[in-house]
C-alpha positions in Angstrom: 115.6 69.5 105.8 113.0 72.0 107.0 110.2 73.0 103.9 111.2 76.1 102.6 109.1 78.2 100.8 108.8 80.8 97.7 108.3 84.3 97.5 105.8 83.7 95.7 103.9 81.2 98.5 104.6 83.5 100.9 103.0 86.3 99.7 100.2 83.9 98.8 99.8 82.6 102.6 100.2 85.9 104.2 97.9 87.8 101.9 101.0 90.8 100.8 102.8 91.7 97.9 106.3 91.6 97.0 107.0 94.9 98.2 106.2 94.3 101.5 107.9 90.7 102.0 111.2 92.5 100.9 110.8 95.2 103.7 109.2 92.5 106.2 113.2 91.3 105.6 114.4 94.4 106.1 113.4 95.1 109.5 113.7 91.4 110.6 110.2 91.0 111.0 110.8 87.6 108.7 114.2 85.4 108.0 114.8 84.0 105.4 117.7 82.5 103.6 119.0 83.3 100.1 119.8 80.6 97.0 121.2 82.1 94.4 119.2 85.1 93.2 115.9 84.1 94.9 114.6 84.1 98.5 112.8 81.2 100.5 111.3 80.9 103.8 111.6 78.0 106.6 108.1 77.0 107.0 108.3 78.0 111.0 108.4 81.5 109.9 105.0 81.4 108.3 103.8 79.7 110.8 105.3 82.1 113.5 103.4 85.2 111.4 100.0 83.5 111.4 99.7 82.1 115.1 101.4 85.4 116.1 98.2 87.6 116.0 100.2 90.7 117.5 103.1 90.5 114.1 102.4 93.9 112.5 101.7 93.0 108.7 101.5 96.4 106.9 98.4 97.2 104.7 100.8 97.5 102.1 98.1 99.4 99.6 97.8 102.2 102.1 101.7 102.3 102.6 102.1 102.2 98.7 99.5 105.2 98.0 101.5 107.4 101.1 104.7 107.4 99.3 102.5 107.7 95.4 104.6 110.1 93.3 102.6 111.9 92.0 104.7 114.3 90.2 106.3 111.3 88.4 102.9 109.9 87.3 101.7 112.8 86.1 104.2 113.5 83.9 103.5 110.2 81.9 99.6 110.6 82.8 100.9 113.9 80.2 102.6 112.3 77.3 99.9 110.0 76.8 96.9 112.2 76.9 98.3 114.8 75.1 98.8 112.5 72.3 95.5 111.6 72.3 94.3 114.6 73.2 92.1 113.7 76.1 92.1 114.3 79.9 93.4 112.0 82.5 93.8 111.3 85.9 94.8 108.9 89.0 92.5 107.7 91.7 92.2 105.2 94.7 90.3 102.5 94.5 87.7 104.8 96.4 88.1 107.6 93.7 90.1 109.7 95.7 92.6 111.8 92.9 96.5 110.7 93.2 97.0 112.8 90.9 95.9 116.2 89.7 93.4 115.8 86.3 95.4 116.4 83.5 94.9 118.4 80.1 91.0 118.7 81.2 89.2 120.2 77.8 87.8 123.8 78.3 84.3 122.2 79.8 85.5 120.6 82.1 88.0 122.9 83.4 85.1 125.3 83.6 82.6 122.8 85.5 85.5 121.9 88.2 86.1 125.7 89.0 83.5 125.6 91.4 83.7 123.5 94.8 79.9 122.0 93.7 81.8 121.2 90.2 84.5 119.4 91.7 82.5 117.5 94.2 80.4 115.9 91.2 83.5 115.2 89.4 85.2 113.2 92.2 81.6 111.8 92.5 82.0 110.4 89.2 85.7 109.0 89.5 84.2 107.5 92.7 81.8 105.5 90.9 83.7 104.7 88.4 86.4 103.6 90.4 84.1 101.1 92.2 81.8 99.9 89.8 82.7 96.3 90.4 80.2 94.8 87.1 82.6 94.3 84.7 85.0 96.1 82.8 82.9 98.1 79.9 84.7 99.7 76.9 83.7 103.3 78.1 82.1 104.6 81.3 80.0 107.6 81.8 80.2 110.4 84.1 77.9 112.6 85.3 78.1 115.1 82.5 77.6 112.4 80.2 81.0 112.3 78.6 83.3 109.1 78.6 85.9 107.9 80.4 88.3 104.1 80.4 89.5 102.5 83.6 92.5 100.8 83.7 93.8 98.8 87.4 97.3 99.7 89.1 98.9 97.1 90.9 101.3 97.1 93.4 102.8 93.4 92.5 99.6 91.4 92.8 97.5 93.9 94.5 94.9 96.8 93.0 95.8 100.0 95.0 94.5 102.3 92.0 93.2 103.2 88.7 94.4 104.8 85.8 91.1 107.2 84.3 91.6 108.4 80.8 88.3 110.4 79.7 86.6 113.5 79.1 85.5 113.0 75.4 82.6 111.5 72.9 82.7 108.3 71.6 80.0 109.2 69.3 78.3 112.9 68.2 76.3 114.0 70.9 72.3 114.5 70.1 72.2 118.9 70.2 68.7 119.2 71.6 69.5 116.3 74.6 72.8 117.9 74.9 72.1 121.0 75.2 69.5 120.7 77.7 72.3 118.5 80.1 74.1 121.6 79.6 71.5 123.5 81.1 70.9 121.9 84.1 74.8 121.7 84.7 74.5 125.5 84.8 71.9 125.9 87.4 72.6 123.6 89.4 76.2 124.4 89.9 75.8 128.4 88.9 78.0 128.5 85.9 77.2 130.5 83.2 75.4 128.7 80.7 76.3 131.0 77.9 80.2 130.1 78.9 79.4 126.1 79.7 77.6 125.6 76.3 80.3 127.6 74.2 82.9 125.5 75.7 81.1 122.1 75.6 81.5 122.6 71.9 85.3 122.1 72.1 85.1 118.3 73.9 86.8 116.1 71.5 84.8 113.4 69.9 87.3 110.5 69.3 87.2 108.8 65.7 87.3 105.0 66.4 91.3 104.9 65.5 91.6 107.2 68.8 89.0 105.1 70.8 90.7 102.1 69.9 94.2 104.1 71.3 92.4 104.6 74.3 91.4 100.9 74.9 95.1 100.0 73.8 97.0 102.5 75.6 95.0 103.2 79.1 96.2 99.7 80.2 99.6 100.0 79.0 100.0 103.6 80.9 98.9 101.5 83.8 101.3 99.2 83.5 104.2 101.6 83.6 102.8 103.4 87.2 103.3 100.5 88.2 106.2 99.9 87.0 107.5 103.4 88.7 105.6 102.2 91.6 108.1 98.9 92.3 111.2 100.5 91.0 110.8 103.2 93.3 110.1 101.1 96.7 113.0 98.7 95.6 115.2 102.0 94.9 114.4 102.7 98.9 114.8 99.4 99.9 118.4 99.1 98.8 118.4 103.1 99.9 118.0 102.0 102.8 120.2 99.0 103.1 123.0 101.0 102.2 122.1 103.7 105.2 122.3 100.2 107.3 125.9 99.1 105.9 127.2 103.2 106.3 126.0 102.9 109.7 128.0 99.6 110.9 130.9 100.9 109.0 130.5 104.1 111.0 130.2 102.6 114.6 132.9 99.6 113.6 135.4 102.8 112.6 134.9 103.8 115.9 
């Protein structure tokens, strides 16, 4: 009997994700046979994909972050910073926002209404995003406040990260403060008067909160993804049933 193999192998051999072996099935780029509840491949069909140089395997990531919903990750990106009561936001693994920054405190709102604002902010998320040393407790951006990463996966792949931030771990020193403040002003042309009143409303966390941070961020992650794979197995079998209408349609005929 011909070697078959897992899901799990094949994904491994091919260098994809679940998602993408099921719709790999779905358009008959791959056969495989079913046992049960679980899929496995003949060995010739892996070996078919890898000496077949011209069999389209989908960056899967790229495919993933097209179809992101955003609406729906935001509204869970809500819940758990308003609890907390800091700001938070999506971004691809090259900082790029999925999602629109949510419940920003009053300074920050103020620093990203300018297009010079924004473009440092995204410059943060950026390196924050790809700072591949580690995984510290707290990152910090360019206006020195803090900020947790967390990875979203698509199956076994990192597509994006979770951001929760825009607070002080600790009381910020007034004079050193102050004087960031300042050049935050001039260099983006904000009103200092305005940017110093409202840096006086970012939200220190007490170590109960930071610790709710470290706890939470990962496990917010964990349910984007979550959304992510429901969803693409929602269109998968979306999909199958537009298949099945189809041949009922034409065998009606």
């Amino acid at each position: 009997m011909a070697e078959l193999l897992t899901t799990k192998q094949l994904q491994d051999l091919l260098k994809i994700d679940r998602i993408t072996v099921y719709r790999m099935l779905d358009d008959g780029r791959i056969k495989g046979v079913k046992i049960g509840n679980q899929w496995r491949f003949p060995q010739s069909e892996i070996d078919r994909l890898l000496g077949d140089k011209k069999a389209p395997i989908e960056n899967t990531s790229m495919e993933t972050l097209c179809d992101f919903p955003a609406n729906c990750v935001s509204e869970v990106e809500g819940i758990f910073a308003g609890i907390i009561g800091i700001g938070a936001v999506t971004v691809t693994m090259q900082g790029t926002p999925l999602t629109e920054p949510i419940f920003s405190n009053p300074f920050c709102k103020l620093m990203m209404s300018c297009e010079s604002g924004q473009q440092a902010c995204r410059a943060s998320w950026r390196s924050i995003a790809t700072k591949s040393t580690g995984n510290p407790t707290f990152q910090v951006c360019h206006a020195g406040l803090c900020y947790k990463r967390s990875p979203i996966e698509a199956d076994e792949r990192q597509i994006a990260w979770l951001i929760a931030g825009q607070y002080f771990v600790n009381e910020a020193d007034t004079q050193e403060h102050s004087e960031r403040v300042h050049e935050l002003a001039q260099k983006h042309r904000l009103s200092e008067e305005k940017l110093q009143e409202a840096s006086k409303k970012i939200p220190v966390l007490k170590k109960y909160q930071q610790d709710q941070v470290q706890e939470w961020t990962p496990k917010v992650a964990a349910t984007v993804q979550a959304i992510l794979f429901e969803r693409a197995d929602l269109m998968s079998r979306l999909k199958r049933i537009a298949e099945l209408s189809s041949i009922n349609a034409s065998l009606s005929k």
